[in-house]
C-alpha positions as CSV (number, residue, x, y, z in Angstrom):
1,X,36.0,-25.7,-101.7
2,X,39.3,-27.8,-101.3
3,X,41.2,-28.4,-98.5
4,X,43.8,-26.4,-98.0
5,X,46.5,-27.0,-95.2
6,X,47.8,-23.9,-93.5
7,X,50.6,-24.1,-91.7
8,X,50.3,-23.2,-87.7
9,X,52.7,-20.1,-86.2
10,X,55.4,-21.4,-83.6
11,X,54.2,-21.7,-80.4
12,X,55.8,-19.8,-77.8
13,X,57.5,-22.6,-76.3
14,X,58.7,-23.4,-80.0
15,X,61.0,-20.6,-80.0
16,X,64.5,-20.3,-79.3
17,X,65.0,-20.4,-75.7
18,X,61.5,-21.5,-74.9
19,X,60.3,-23.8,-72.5
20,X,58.4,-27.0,-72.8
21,X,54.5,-26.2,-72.5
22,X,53.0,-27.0,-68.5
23,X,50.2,-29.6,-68.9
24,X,49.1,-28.7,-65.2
25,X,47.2,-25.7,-65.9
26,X,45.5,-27.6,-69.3
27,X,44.1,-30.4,-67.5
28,X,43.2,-28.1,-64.5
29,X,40.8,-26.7,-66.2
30,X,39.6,-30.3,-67.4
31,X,37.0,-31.7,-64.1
32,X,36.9,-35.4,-63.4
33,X,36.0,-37.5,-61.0
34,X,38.4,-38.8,-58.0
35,X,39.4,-42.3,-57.7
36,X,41.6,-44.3,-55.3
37,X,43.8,-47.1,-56.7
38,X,44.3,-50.1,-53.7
39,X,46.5,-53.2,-53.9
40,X,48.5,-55.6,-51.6
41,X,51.7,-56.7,-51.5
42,X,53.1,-60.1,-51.3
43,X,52.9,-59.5,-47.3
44,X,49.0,-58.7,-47.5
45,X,50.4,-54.9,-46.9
46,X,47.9,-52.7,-48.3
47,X,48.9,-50.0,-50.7
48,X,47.1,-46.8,-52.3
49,X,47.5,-43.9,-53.7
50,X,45.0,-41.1,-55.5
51,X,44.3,-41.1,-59.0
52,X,42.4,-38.3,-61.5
53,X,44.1,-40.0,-64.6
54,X,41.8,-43.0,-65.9
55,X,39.9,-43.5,-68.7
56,X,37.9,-46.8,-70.3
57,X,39.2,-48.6,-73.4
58,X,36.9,-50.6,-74.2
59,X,33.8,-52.2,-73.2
60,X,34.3,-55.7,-74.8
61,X,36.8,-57.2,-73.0
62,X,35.9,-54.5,-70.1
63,X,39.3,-52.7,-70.0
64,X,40.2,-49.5,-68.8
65,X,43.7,-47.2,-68.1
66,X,44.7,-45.2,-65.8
67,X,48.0,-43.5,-65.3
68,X,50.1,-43.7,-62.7
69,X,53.7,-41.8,-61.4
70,X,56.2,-43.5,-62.4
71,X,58.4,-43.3,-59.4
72,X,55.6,-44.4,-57.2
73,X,55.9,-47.1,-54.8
74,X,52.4,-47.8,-55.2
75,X,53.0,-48.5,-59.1
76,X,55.8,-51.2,-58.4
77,X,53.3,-52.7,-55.8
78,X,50.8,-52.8,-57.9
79,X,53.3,-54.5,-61.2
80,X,54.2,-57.0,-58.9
81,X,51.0,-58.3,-58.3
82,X,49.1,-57.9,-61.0
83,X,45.9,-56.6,-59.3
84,X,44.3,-53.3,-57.9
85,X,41.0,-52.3,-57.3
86,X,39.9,-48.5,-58.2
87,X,38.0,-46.8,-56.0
88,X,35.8,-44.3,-57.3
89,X,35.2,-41.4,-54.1
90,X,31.9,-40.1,-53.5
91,X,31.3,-36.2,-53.0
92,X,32.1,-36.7,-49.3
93,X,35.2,-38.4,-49.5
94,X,37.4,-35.1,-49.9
95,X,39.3,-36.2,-46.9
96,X,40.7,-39.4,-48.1
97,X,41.4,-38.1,-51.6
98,X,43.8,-35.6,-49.9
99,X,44.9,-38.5,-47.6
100,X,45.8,-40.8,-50.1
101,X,47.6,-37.9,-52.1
102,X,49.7,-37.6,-49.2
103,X,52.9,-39.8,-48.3
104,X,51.2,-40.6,-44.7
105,X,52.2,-44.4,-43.8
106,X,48.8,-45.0,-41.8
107,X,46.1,-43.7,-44.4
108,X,45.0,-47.7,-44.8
109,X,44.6,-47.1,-41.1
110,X,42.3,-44.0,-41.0
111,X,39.9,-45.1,-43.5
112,X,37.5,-48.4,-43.5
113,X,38.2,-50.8,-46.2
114,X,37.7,-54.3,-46.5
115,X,39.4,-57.4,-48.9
116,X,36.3,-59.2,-50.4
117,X,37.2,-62.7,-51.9
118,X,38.6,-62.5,-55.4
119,X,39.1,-58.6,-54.7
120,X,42.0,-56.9,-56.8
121,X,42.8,-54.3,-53.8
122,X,41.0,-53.0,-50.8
123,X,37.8,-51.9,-51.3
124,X,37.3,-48.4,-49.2
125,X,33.9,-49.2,-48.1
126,X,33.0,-45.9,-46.4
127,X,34.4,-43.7,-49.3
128,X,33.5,-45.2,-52.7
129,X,30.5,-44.8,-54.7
130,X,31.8,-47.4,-57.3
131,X,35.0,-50.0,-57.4
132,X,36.1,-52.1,-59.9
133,X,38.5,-55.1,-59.2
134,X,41.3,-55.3,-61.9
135,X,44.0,-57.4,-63.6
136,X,47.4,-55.8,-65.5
137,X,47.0,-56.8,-69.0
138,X,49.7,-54.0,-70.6
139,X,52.0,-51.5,-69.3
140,X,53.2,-48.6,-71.5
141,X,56.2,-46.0,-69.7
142,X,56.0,-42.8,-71.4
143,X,58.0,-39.8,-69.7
144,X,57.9,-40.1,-65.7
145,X,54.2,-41.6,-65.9
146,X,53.5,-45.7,-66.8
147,X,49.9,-46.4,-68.6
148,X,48.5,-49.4,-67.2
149,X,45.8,-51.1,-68.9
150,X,43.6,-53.6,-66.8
151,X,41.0,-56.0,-67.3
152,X,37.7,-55.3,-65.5
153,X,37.0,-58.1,-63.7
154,X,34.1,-56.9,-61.6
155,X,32.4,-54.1,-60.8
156,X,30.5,-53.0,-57.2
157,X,28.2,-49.6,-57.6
158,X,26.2,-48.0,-55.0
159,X,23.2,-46.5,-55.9
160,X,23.3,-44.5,-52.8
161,X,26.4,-42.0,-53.1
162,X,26.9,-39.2,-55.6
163,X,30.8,-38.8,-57.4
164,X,33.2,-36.5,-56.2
165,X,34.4,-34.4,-58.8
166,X,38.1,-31.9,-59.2
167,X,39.0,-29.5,-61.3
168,X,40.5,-26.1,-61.0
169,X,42.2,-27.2,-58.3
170,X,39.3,-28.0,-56.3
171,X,36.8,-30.4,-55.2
172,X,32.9,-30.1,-56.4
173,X,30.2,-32.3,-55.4
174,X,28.3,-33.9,-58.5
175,X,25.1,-32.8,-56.6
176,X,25.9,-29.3,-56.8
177,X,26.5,-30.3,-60.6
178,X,23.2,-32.0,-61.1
179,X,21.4,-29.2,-59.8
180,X,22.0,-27.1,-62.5
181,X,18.8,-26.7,-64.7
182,X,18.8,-28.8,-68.0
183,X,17.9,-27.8,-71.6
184,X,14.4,-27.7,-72.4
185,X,15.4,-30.2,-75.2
186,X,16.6,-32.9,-72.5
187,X,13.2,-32.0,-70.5
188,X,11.5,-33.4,-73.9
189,X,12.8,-36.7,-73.9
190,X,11.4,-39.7,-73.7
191,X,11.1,-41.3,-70.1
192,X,13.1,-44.3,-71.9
193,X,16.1,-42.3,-73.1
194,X,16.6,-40.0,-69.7
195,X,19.5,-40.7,-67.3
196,X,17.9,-43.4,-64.4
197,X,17.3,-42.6,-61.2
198,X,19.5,-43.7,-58.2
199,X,17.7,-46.4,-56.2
200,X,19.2,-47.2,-52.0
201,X,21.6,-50.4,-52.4
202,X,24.5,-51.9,-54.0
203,X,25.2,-53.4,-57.3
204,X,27.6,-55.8,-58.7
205,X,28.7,-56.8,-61.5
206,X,30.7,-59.5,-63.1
């Protein structure tokens, strides 16, 4: 049978006197993990803020984007240098996710972090599972977010921690994720093509 294209009703927000459509309640429902985004300023003045907004671009050169307020003073640190690490938070990290959401002046002072040499931010060493150092390659400002797109320059992982995960409006531990049973089907797989066990240490990469 043919295509056919059928045209879609208004939406309610479509009509006259209607309201743009809230994306809060969409992505909500949308889980994801919790990351932290760290960089200096030309002072050494460490800056940070939380982020649920990333995604990878592409894996060759490594780049990934994640967006960021555009009013925040985080962002304009982070333009004018160029650099930021991302700090992805492990399941018990809750506490500086809500920190870092927060305008508090000290949070770089109530959490342990450290500046390893060629570093693009501060690496929050008691909190992330994962961090990867970054360099601005492309900015796009759409609305009252900006895009930034960054150039994975290395990646740290430890085998050790589990993600923390939101959604709903609350935090989840991937633990309580992974416990849940899987599919026969995935039980049938090859040992090869099964997710890897976590091993004790740290990892890095590039």
């Amino acid at each position: 049978m043919p295509h056919r294209s059928v045209p879609h009703p208004a939406a309610p927000d479509e009509s006259a006197g209607g309201r743009p459509a809230d994306l809060r309640p969409f992505m909500a429902a949308f889980p994801t993990g919790v990351s932290v985004v760290t960089t200096l300023d030309s002072d050494s003045v460490p800056h940070g803020l939380t982020c649920t907004s990333l995604a990878s671009v592409a894996l060759e050169p490594a780049t990934l984007v994640v967006c960021i307020r555009a009013a925040s003073p985080t962002l304009a640190v982070l333009l004018a240098g160029g650099h930021f690490a991302l700090n992805l938070l492990h399941e018990r990290a809750r506490g500086t996710s809500d920190l870092f959401a927060s305008a508090a002046p000290d949070r770089f002072d109530r959490v342990e972090w450290r500046l390893p040499l060629g570093a693009g931010g501060p690496h929050l060493t008691a909190d992330a599972h994962a961090v990867a150092d970054c360099a601005v390659v492309r900015t796009v400002g759409f609305g009252d977010h900006t895009a930034v797109f960054a150039e994975v320059r290395r990646v740290t992982v430890r085998d050790d921690r589990q993600p923390l995960l939101y959604g709903q409006r609350r935090y989840a531990p991937w633990s309580a994720a992974a416990a849940v049973p899987q599919p026969a089907a995935h039980a049938a797989l090859p040992a090869a093509l099964r997710p890897a066990g976590t091993e004790g240490g740290t990892r890095v990469v590039g």
